[in-house]
N, C-alpha and C positions, 0 to 999 in steps of 0.2 A: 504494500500500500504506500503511494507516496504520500508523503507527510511535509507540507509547510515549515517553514525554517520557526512560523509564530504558533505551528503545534509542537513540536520538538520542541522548542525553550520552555512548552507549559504559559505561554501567551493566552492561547485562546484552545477551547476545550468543544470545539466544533466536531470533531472526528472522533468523540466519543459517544457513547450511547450510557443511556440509564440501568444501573441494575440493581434488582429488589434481592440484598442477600445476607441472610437472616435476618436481622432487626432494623436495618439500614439499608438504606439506597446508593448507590456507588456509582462515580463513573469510571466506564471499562472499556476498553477498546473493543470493538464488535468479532476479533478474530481472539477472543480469549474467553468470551462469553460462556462456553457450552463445557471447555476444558476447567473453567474457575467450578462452576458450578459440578458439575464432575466431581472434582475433588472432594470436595467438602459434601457431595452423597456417600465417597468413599471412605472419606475419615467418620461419616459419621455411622457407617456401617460396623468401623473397629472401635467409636466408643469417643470419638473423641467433636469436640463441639465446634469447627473450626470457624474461626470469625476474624473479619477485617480488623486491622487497627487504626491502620493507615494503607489510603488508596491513593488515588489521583488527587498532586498537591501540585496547584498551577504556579504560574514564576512569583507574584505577588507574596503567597504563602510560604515559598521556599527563602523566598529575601526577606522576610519578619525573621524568619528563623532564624538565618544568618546573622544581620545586624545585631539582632537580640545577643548572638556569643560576641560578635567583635566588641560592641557598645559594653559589656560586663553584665547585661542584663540577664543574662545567662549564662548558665556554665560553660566552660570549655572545658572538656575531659580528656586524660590521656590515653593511652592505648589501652592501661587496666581500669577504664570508666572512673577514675578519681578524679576530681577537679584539680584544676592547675591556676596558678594563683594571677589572673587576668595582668592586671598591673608592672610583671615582672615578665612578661612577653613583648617581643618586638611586634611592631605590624606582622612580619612577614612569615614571624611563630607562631602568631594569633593564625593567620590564613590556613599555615600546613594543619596546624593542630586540629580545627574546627574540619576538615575535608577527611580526615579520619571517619568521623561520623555524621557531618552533613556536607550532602553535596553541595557546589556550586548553582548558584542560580539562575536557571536556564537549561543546566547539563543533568539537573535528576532523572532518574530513573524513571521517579513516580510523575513526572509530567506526559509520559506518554498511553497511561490506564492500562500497563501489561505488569505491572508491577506492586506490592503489595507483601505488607507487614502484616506475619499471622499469628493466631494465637489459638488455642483452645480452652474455651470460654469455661467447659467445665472444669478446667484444674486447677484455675482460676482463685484462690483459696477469697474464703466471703471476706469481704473490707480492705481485702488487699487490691492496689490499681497495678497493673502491669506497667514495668518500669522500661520495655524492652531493651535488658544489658544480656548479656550472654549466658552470664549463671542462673536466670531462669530457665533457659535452654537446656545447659551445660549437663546445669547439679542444681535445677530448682526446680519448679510445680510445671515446666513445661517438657521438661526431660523426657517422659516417655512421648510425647505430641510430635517432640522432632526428630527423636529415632524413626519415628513411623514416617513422617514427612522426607527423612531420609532415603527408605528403603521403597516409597513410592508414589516422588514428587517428578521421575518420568517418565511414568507410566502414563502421564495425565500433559505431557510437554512444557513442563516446568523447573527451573535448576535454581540452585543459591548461587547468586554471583556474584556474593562473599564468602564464598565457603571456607576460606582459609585467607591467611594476613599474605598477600602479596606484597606487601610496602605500599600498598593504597590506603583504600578504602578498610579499615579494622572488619573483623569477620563477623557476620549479622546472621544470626541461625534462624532471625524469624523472616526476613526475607526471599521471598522468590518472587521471581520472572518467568513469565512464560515465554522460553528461550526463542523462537522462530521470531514471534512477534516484537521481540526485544530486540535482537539481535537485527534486524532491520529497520528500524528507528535508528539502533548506536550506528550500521552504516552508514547511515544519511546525516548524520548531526557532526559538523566538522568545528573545528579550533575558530574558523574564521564566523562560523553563524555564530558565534558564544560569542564573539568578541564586538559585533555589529551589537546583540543585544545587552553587552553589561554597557557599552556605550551609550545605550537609547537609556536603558534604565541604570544608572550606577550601583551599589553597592558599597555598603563600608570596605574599605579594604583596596576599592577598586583597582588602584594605580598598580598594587601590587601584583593583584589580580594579572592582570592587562601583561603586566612586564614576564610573570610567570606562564603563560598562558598555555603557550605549549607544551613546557613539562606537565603541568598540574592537568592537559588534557591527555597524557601518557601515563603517566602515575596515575589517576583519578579517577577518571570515565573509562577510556579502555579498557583498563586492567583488572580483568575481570576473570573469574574462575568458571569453568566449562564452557569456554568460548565456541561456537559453530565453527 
């Protein structure tokens, strides 16, 4: 499907479609439609509740986010999820550190509705909010959700791609992609459309951004685990 340089940044959200799935409505790409839902008949067949956390986050969304860690308004965490002390970071530490765990803006994932943070709702312990760090995956309440999402997350055309630390993106066990559908979005989204829009739209950081561009689009967005 070709996709617009103002759908890939997660600009405009015109090439996606509505979907009703469990308790929430989502927008989803129309070629991951039948495989999302799939899934989640199949988990829920071995027991397990599976629900969105996080879907399609358009460029707006993704630059709150941002801003929020370079500004101090939020954490910037290190590779073992501990905060790191905002104030005693350069700009251009601030930048690496924050792309650990959130993407740039324009270049996520989740602006294209093939992509998607999961969780299962019944392991969920009562009053507790899902923090998504790794040790609920790893060695917490979500442990047996993602052995199983492990053993048949491509059965359904789906991959983590963070499955392990490449010196990117830190590893995210509640993340999958529905690998076709991703994977042709990340071919078509180049260094130069990311740089037209952090232009149009700036971002904290930006200069650095800019001067970075092309490593952080080799480190960042490519680099990614079970590549087609």
């Amino acid at each position: 499907m070709k996709m617009t340089p103002e759908q890939l940044c997660g600009v405009t959200s015109d090439h996606l479609i509505e979907l009703l799935f469990g308790q929430k409505t989502f927008l989803v790409h129309p070629a991951v439609q039948q495989d999302l839902l799939a899934l989640k008949d199949a988990a829920a067949q071995a027991g397990f509740n599976l629900n969105i956390a996080s879907g399609f986050r358009d460029f707006e969304r993704q630059r709150s986010i941002w801003n929020n860690k370079m500004s101090g308004a939020s954490a910037i965490l290190d590779s073992d999820s501990q905060p790191l002390d905002n104030e005693k970071l350069s700009e251009q530490e601030k930048v690496m550190a924050i792309l650990r765990w959130s993407a740039l803006p324009g270049a996520s994932r989740h602006h294209w509705g093939c992509d998607f943070d999961v969780f299962d709702r019944a392991s969920l312990p009562h009053g507790v909010t899902l923090q998504l760090e790794p040790w609920e995956y790893l060695q917490g309440h979500q442990t047996q959700f993602y052995l199983w999402l492990k053993r048949n997350l491509t059965r359904f055309g789906f991959f983590f791609p963070y499955a392990e630390d490449l010196g990117g993106v830190a590893p995210e066990p509640w993340h999958i992609s529905h690998q076709i559908t991703a994977q042709d979005c990340l071919n078509q989204l180049t260094a130069e459309q990311l740089r037209f829009r952090l232009r149009l739209s700036p971002i904290l950081g930006h200069q650095v951004v800019l001067d970075n561009l092309e490593n952080i689009y080799t480190q960042f967005i490519t680099n990614i685990s079970g590549e087609l």
